[in-house]
BADO-730928 format. One record per residue (C-alpha): x, y, z; residue number from 1. Coordinates in Angstrom, 1 decimal. Last residue first. Example, Ala and Ser with C-alpha at 12.3 -4.5 7.8 and 13.67 -1.06 7.14 Angstrom:
REC        u        v        w     i
REC     13.7     -1.1      7.1     2
REC     12.3     -4.5      7.8     1
//
This chain:
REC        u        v        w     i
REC    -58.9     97.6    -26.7   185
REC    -61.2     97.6    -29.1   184
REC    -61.3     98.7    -32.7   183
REC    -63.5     95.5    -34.2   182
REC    -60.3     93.8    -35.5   181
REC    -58.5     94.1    -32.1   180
REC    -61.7     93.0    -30.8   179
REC    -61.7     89.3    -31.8   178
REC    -65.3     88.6    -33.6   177
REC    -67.1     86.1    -32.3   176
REC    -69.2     88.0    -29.7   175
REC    -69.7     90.4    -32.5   174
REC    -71.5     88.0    -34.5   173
REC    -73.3     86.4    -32.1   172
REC    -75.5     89.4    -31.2   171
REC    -77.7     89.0    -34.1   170
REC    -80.7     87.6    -32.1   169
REC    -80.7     90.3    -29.1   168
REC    -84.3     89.9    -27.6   167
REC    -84.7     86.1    -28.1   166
REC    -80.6     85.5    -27.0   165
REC    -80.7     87.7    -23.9   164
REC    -83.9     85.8    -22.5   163
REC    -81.6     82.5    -22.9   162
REC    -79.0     84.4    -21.7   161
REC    -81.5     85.4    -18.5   160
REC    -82.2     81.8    -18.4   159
REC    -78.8     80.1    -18.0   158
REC    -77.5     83.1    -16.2   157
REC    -79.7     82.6    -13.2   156
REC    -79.5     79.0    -13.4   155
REC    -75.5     79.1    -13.2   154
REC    -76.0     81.3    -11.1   153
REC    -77.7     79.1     -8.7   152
REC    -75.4     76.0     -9.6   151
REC    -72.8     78.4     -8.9   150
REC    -73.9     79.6     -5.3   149
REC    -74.7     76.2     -4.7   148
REC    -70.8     74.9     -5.7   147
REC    -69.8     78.1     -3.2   146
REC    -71.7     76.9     -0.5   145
REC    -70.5     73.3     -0.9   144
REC    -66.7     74.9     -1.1   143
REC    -67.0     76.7      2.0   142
REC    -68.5     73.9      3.9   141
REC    -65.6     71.6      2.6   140
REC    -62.9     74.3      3.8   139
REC    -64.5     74.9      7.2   138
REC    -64.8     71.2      7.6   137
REC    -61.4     71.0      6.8   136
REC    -60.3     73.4      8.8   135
REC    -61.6     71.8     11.8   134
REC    -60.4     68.3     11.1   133
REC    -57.1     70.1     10.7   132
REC    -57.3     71.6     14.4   131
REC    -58.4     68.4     15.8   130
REC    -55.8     67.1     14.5   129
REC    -53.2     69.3     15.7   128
REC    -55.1     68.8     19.3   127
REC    -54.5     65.1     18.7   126
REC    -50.9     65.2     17.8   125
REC    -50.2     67.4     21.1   124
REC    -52.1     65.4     23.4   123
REC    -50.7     62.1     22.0   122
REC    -47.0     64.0     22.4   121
REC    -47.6     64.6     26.0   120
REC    -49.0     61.4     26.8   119
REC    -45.7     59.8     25.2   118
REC    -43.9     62.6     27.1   117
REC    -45.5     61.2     30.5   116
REC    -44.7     57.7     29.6   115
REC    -41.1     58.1     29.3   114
REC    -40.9     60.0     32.1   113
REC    -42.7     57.6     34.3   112
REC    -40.2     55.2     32.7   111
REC    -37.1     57.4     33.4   110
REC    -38.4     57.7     37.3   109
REC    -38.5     53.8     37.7   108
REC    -35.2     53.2     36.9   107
REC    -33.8     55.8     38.6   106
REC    -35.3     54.2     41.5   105
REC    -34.7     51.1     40.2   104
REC    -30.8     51.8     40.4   103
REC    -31.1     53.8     43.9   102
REC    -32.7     50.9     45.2   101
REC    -29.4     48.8     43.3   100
REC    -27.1     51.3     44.5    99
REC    -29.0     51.1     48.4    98
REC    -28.5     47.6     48.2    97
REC    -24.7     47.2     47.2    96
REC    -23.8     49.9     50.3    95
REC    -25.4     47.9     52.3    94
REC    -23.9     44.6     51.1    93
REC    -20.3     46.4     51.7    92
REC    -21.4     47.9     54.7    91
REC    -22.2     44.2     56.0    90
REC    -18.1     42.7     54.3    89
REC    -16.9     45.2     56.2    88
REC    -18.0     44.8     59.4    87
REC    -17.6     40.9     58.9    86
REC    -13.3     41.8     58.2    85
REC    -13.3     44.0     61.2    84
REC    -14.4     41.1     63.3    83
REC    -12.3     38.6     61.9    82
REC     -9.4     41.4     62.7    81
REC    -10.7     41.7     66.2    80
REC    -10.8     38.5     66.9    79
REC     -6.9     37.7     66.6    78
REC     -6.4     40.5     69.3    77
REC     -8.7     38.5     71.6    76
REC    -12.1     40.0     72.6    75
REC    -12.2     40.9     76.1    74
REC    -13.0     44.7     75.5    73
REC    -15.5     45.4     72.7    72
REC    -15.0     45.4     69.3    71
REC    -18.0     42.8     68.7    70
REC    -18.6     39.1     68.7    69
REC    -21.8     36.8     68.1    68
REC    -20.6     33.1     67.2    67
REC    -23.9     31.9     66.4    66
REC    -25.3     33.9     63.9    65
REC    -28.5     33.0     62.1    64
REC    -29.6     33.5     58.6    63
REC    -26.1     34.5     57.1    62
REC    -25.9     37.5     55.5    61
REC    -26.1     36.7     51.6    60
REC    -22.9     36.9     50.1    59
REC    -22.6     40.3     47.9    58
REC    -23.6     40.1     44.1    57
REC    -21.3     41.1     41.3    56
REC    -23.0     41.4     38.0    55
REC    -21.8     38.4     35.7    54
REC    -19.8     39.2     33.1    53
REC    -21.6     39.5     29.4    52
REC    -21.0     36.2     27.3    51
REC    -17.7     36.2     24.8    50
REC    -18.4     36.7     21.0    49
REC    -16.4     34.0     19.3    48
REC    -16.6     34.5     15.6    47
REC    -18.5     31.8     13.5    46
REC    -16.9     30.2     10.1    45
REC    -17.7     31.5      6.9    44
REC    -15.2     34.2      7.0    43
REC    -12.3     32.1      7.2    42
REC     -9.3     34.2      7.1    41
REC    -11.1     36.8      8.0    40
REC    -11.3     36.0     11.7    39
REC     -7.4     35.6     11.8    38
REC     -7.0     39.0     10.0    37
REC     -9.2     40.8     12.6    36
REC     -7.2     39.3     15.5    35
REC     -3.6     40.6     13.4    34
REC     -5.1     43.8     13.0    33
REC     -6.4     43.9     17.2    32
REC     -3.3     42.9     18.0    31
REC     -1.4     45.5     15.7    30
REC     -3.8     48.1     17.2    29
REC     -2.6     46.8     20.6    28
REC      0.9     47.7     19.5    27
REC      4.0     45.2     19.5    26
REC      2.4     42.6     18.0    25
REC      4.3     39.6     17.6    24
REC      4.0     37.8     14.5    23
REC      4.5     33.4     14.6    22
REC      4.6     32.6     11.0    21
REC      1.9     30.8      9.7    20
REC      2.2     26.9      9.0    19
REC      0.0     25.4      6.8    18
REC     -3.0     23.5      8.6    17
REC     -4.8     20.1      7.7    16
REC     -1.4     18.4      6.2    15
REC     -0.3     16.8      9.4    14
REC      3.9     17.5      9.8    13
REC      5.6     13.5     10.7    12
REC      7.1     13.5      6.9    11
REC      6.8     16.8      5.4    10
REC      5.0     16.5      1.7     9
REC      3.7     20.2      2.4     8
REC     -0.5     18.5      1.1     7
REC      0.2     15.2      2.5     6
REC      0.0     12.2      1.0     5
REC     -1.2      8.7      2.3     4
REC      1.8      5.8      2.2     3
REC      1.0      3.5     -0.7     2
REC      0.0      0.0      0.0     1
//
């Protein structure tokens, strides 16, 4: 049997990969050129996009405390630091609580505010409309009185130029005629 071939014909090298050579970046615009460059390489292929960290939460205080100790005289020097330490670790949590109440808070305020400019904006679009609805009305009553005011002229002139036609008769001619050719200015 023949031995298999590889694509660099190295004996012992695997022929899936061809060997790039090793860049250092000395500049992290390098890096991130020489990161880009490796994702581009295969642009069919998925990039790696990391999860978002974890928000830091403090330990829960513990439910019930046996060994109960305090800065008070008798402790033990050792104590005092374990002491110190649970101190710190409470105002910590505290402090963690009253950012995250202050966090809702804030919260809280921006969607009121939100929702109050929303209101805001639906009384002001609805006032404009009301306002064109208005004008239009205005416009389509003006323009219905105006049609009847022509259909009544209209009417009126109809029959006094049908009155003005028996009494005239040779009128027509003059009507057609241009009036630069009849002297008129």
């Amino acid at each position: 049997m023949a031995a298999p071939t590889q694509k660099n014909n190295k004996p012992g090298k695997s022929g899936g990969k061809e060997s790039q050579p090793l860049v250092i970046a000395k500049t992290p615009a390098e890096e991130q050129r020489l990161k880009l460059e490796r994702l581009m390489r295969n642009p069919d292929k998925l990039a790696p996009i990391p999860d978002r960290p974890k928000e830091w939460n403090p330990r829960a205080p513990p439910e019930f405390v046996r060994d109960v100790m305090g800065s008070s005289a008798g402790a033990g020097s050792g104590e005092f630091h374990v002491y110190r330490h649970l101190r710190r670790r409470e105002y910590q949590r505290q402090d963690f609580l009253d950012k995250m109440a202050e966090h809702t808070n804030k919260d809280e305020e921006y969607l009121e505010k939100v929702e109050q400019n929303r209101q805001e904006a639906e009384e002001r679009t609805a006032k404009r409309r009301r306002k064109r609805d208005k004008l239009k009305q205005k416009k389509l009553k003006a323009k219905k009185a105006k049609e009847e005011t022509k259909t009544e002229d209209s009417k009126e002139k109809s029959e006094s130029s049908e009155e003005e036609e028996e009494e005239e008769g040779g009128a027509e001619d003059d009507a057609e005629t241009p009036s630069f050719i009849m002297g008129r200015k």
